[in-house]
C-alpha positions as CSV (number, residue, x, y, z in Angstrom):
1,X,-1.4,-12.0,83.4
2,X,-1.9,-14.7,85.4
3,X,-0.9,-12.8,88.5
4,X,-3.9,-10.7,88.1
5,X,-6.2,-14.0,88.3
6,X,-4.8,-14.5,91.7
7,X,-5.1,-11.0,92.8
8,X,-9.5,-11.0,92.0
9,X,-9.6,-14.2,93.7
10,X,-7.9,-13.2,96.8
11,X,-11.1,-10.9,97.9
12,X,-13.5,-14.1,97.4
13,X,-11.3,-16.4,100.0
14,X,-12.1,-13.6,102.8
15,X,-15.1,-14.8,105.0
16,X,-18.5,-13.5,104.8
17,X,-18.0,-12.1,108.5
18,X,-15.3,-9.8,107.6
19,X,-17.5,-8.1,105.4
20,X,-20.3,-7.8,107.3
21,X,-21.6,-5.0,109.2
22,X,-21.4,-5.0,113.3
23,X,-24.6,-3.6,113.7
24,X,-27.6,-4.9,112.2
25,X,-30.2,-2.6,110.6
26,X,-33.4,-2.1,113.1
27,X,-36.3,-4.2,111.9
28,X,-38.7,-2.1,110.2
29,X,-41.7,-2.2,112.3
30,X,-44.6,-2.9,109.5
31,X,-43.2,-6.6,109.8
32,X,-43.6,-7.2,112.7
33,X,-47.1,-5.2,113.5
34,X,-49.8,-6.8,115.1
35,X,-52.7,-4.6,114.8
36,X,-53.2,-1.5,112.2
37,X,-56.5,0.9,112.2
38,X,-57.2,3.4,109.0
39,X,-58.9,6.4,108.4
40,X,-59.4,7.7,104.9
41,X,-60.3,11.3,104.4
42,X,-60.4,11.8,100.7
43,X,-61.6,9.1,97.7
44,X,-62.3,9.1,93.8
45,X,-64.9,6.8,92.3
46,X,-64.4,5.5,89.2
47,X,-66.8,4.6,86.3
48,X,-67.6,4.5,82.3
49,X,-70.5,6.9,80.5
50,X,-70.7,5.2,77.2
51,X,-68.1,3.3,77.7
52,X,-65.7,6.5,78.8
53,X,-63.5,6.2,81.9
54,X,-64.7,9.3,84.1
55,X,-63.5,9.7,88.2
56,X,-65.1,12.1,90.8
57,X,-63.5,13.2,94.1
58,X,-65.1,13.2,97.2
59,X,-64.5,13.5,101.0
60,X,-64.5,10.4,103.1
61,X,-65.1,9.2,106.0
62,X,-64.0,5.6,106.0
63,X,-62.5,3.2,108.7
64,X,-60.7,0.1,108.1
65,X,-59.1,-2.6,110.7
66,X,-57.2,-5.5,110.6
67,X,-55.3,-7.5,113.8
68,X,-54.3,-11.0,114.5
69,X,-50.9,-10.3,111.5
70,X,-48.5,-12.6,110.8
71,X,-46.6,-11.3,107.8
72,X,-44.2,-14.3,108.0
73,X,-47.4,-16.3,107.5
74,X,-49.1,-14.0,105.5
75,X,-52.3,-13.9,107.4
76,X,-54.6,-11.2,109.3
77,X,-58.1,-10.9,110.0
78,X,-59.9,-7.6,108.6
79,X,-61.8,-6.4,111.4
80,X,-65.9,-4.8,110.7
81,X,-69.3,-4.2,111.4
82,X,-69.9,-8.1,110.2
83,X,-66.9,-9.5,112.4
84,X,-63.5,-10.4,111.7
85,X,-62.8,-12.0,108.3
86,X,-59.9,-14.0,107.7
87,X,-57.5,-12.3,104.5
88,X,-53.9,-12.3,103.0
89,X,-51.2,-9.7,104.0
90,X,-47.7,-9.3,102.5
91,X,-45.0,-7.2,103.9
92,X,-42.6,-6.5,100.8
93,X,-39.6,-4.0,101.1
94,X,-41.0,-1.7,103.8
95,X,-44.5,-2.0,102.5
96,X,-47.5,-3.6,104.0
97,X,-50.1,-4.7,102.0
98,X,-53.5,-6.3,103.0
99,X,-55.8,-8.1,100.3
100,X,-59.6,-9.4,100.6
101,X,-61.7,-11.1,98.1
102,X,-65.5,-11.4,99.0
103,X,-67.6,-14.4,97.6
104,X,-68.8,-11.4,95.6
105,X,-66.4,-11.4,93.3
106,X,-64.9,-8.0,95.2
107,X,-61.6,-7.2,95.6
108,X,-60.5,-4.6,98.6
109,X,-57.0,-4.1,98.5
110,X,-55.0,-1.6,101.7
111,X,-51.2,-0.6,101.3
112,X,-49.9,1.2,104.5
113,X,-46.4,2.7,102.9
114,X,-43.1,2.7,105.5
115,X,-43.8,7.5,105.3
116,X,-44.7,8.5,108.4
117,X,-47.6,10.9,107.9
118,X,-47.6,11.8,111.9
119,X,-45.6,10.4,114.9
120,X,-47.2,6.6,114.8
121,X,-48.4,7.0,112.0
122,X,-48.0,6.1,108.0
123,X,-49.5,7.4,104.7
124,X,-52.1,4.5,103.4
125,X,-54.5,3.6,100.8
126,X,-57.4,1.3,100.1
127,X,-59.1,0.5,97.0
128,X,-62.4,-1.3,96.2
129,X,-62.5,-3.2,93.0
130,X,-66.3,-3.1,92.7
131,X,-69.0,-3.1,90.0
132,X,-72.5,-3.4,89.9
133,X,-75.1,-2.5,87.5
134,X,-77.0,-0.3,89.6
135,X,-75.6,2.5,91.8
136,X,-77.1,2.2,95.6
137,X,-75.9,5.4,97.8
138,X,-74.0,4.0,100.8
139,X,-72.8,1.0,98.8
140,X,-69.9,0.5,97.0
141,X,-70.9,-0.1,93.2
142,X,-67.9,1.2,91.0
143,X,-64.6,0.5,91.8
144,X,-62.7,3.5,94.5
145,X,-59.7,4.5,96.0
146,X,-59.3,6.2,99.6
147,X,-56.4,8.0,100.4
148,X,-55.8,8.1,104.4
149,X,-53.3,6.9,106.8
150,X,-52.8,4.2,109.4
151,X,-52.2,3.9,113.1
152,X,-49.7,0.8,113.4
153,X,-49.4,-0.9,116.5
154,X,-47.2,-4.1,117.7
């Protein structure tokens, strides 16, 4: 029996570079991107009638921007009509997600997933945790989720 001992242990002696492969896999290139720009074609609203969860379904025409990423420091700026806003990104297991909280109290959140949707492109979406006691037509008010896809670009 004690033979057998020896015989697992012999596998853990053998150096790490034995094991390894020659060729590294290719960086995935959402950790490394430098500059994304979203469009969003489709979005549901979300809100409560007495106190009931009820979502609509709409067409969209949003754009969203962000440069200046550094997912090892997990920073970017998010890119608008009011300038370029500093906010956290996080690249997480060929994910790239982007989060902004206003002095609002808002929450916008955009994931750009590692699917191609088209050539240079990848399926995203972007969600606006929002709520406000009146509705104002062009503003966001109740929380909503756009469902679109990103241009990535090093």
């Amino acid at each position: 029996m004690k033979w057998l001992y020896g015989v697992l242990a012999v596998p853990l002696l053998v150096p790490a570079w034995i094991h390894a492969s020659p060729m590294q896999p290719a960086q995935d290139p959402l950790e490394t991107v430098k500059s994304v720009t979203c469009a969003f074609s489709l979005y549901a609203t979300g809100t409560w009638q007495n106190t009931e969860p009820h979502a609509e379904v709409k067409p969209a025409k949003l754009s969203v921007a962000f440069d200046s990423i550094d997912t090892q420091e997990g920073s970017a700026h998010s890119v608008g009509p009011y300038g370029s806003l500093p906010i956290v990104v996080r690249w997480s297991a060929g994910t790239l997600h982007f989060m902004q909280v206003s002095t609002s109290g808002a929450l916008y959140l955009t994931t750009v997933f590692g699917k191609e949707s088209t050539p240079g492109k990848r399926l995203a979406v972007h969600s606006r945790h929002e709520y406000t006691a009146v509705s104002l037509p062009g503003f966001t008010s109740r929380p909503e989720q756009y469902y679109g896809e990103c241009e990535i670009r090093p």
